[in-house]
Each structure stands twice: as C-alpha cells, then as structure tokens.
N, C-alpha and C positions, 0 to 999 in steps of 0.2 A: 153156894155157887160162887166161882171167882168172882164173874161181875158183878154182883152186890154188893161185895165186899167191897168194890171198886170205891163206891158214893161213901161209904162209910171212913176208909184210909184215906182220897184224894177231897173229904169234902170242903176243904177251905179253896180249892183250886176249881172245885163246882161251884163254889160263892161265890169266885172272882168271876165266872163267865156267866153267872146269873146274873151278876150286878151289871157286867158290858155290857151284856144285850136289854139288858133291863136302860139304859141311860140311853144306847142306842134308840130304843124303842121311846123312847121320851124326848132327847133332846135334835132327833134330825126333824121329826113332824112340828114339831116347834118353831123352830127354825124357817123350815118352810114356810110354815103360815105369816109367820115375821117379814119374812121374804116377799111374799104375799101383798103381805100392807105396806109394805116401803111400795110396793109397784103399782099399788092404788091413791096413795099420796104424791106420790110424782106424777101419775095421770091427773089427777085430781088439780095438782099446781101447773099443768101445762095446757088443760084444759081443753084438747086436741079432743076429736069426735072418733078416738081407734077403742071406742068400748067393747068392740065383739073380739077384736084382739084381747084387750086387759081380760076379758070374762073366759076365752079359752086359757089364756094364759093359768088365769085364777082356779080354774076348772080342772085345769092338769095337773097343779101344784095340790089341790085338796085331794087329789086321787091317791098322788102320790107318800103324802102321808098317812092318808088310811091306810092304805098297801103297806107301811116301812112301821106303822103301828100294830097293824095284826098279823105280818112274815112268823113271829113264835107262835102265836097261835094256828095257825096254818100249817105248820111245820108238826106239832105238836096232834094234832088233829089227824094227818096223813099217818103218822109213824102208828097211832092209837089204832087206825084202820088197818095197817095192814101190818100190825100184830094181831088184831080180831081176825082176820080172813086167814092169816096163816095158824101154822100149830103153835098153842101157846107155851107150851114146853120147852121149844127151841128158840124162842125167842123171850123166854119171861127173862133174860140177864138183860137183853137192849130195852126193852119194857120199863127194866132198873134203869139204866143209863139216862134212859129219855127223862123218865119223870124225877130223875134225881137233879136234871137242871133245868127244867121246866119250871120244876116247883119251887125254884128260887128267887123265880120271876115273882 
C-alpha cells in the first residue's frame, strides 16, 4: 500500500518530527516547572501572605505540563480508537502514518 511505503521513503523526515515533538514534550513542561520555582522564590523573598494566589498559580502551571507532556500520547490513543471502531482495511495506511511517528517518540 502507498502509505507504508510513505514511513519507509520519508523516514528521516518522520525522525525530524519525532524528535520536535519529542523536545516539545520535554522542554516546555520544564520550563514551566522552572517558571514555577522562580514564582515561589520571589514569594518566598517578599514574603507577602498571597499564598492561595502562588498555590493556584502553581496549581495551573502543573496542569499545564502534564497536559503539554501527554498531548502525543492522547493523540495517539484517540487515532488507535478510532482505527479500532472503524474498518480496518481502510484505514490500516493511517494506522502506518500514526505509528510510524509516534514510535519515534
């Protein structure tokens, strides 16, 4: 089938977009957290009483990196589903496409 052939011809171009979302995946939730702790030491050196403030703050920033760490996995998960619920025949090339950059995560 054309599209399997796809991962096989284009696969240095599916290693560059495994690697993006692979650093993606690693370097914003990072970041965040970082972001995080600069905003607990600046509380921390001003020593003000806005701690339910700092703990939402801190609270929405943790969300946000588990959310921005598992988007492939979620992504990955949904397309797995609804290749299973649809006919697999007509969909076993996207099947190819998905797990050929998935699995370079």
């Amino acid at each position: 089938m054309f599209l399997t052939k796809i991962c096989d011809q284009a696969g240095f171009i599916f290693d560059l977009l495994g690697l993006a979302i692979n650093i993606v995946r690693w370097i914003i939730p990072v970041s965040i957290i970082v972001l995080a702790g600069i905003d607990v030491f600046k509380a921390a050196s001003k020593d003000k009483g806005d701690t339910k403030e700092l703990i939402k703050k801190l609270l929405t920033r943790f969300v946000y990196a588990v959310l921005i760490f598992f988007i492939p996995v979620l992504i990955k998960l949904i397309f797995n589903q609804i290749i299973a619920i649809n006919d697999k025949e007509a969909l076993s090339g996207t099947e190819a496409i998905i797990s050929c950059i998935f699995d370079r995560i």
